[in-house]
C-alpha positions as a Markdown table, in Angstrom:
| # | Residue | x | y | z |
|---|---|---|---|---|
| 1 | Unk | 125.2 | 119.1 | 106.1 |
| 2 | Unk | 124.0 | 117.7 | 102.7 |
| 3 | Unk | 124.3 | 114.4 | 101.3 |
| 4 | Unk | 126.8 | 116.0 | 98.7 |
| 5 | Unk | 128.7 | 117.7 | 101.4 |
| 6 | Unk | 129.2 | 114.3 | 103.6 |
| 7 | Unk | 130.4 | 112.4 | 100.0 |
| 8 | Unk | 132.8 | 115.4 | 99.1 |
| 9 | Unk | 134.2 | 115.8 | 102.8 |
| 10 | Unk | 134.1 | 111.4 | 102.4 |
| 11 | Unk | 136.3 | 111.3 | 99.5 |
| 12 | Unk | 138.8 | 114.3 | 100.5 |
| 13 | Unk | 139.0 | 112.4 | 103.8 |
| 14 | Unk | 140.4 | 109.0 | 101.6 |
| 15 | Unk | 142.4 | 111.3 | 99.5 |
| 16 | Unk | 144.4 | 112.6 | 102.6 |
| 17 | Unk | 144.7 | 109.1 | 103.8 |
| 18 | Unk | 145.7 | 107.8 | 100.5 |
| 19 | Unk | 148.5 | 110.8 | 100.1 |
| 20 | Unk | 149.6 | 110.2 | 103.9 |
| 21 | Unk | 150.3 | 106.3 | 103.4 |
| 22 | Unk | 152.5 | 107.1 | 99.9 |
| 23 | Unk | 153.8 | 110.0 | 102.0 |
| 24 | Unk | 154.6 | 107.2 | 105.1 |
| 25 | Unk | 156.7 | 105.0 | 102.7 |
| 26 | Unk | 158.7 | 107.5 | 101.0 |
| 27 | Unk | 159.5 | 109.2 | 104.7 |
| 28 | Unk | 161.5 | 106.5 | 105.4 |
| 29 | Unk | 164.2 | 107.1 | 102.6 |
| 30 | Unk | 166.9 | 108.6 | 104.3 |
| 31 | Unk | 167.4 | 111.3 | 101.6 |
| 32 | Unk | 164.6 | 113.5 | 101.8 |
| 33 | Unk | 165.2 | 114.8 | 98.3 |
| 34 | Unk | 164.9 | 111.3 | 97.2 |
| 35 | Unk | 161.4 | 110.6 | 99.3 |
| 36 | Unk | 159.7 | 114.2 | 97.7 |
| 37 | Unk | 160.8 | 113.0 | 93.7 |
| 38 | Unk | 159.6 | 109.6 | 94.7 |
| 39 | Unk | 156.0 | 110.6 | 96.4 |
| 40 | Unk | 156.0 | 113.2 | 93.4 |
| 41 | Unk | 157.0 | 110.6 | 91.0 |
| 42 | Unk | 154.0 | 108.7 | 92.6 |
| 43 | Unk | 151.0 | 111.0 | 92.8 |
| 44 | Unk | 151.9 | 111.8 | 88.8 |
| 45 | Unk | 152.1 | 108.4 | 87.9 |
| 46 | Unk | 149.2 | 106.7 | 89.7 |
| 47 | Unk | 146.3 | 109.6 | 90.6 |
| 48 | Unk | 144.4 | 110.5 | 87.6 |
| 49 | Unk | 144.3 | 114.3 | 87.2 |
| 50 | Unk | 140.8 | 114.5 | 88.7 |
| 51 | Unk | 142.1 | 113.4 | 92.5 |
| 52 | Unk | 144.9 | 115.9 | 92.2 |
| 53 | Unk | 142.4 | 118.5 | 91.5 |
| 54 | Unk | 140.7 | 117.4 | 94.4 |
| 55 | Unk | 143.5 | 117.1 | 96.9 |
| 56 | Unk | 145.1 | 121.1 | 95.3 |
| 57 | Unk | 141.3 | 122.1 | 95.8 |
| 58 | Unk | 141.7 | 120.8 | 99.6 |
| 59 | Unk | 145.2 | 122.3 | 100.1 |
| 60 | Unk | 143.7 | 125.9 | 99.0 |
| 61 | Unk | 140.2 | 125.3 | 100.7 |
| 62 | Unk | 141.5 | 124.1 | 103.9 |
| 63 | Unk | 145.1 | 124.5 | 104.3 |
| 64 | Unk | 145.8 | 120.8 | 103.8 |
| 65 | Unk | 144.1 | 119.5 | 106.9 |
| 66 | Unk | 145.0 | 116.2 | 107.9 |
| 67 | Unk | 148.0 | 116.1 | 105.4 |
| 68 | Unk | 151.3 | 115.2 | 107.0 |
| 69 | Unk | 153.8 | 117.8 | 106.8 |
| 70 | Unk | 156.0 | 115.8 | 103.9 |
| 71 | Unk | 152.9 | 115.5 | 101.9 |
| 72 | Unk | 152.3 | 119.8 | 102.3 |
| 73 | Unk | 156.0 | 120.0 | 101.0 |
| 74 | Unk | 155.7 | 118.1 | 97.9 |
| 75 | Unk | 152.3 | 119.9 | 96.8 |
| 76 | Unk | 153.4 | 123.2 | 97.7 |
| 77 | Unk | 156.7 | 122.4 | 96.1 |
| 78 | Unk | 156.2 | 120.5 | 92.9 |
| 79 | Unk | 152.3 | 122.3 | 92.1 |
| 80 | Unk | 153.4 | 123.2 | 88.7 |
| 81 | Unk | 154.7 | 119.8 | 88.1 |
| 82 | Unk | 152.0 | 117.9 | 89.7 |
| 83 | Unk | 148.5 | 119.9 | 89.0 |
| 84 | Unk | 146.2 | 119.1 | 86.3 |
């Protein structure tokens, strides 16, 4: 594996960890509908339109591994909405 791979596969691994954290505080709401505008709301508001690129890119590339199901909802869900 190249230097380039390891720092692309490095920085979609802290996207997926970034996403799953937002995605860990929202799954506590106890309206779902509530915890996918709010994580939505989130990933809008706060990731620059380069790292949702990159975490849509990983989502089509590789299914989403590592991304918790709640966090597969809202990008499946809300793409139009939340892709650059």
């Amino acid at each position: 594996m190249s230097a380039a791979d390891l720092a692309g596969h490095a920085r979609i691994a802290s996207l997926v960890k970034q996403a799953n954290r937002i995605g860990d505080f929202f799954a506590a709401w106890p309206d779902r509908h509530e915890a996918i505008d709010g994580i939505a709301a989130h990933l809008h508001k706060f990731w620059e339109p380069r790292m949702r690129r990159q975490i849509y890119a990983h989502l089509d590339q590789a299914q989403g591994t590592g991304l918790s199901d709640l966090l597969l909802q809202v990008l499946r869900e809300r793409r139009t909405e939340l892709q650059p």
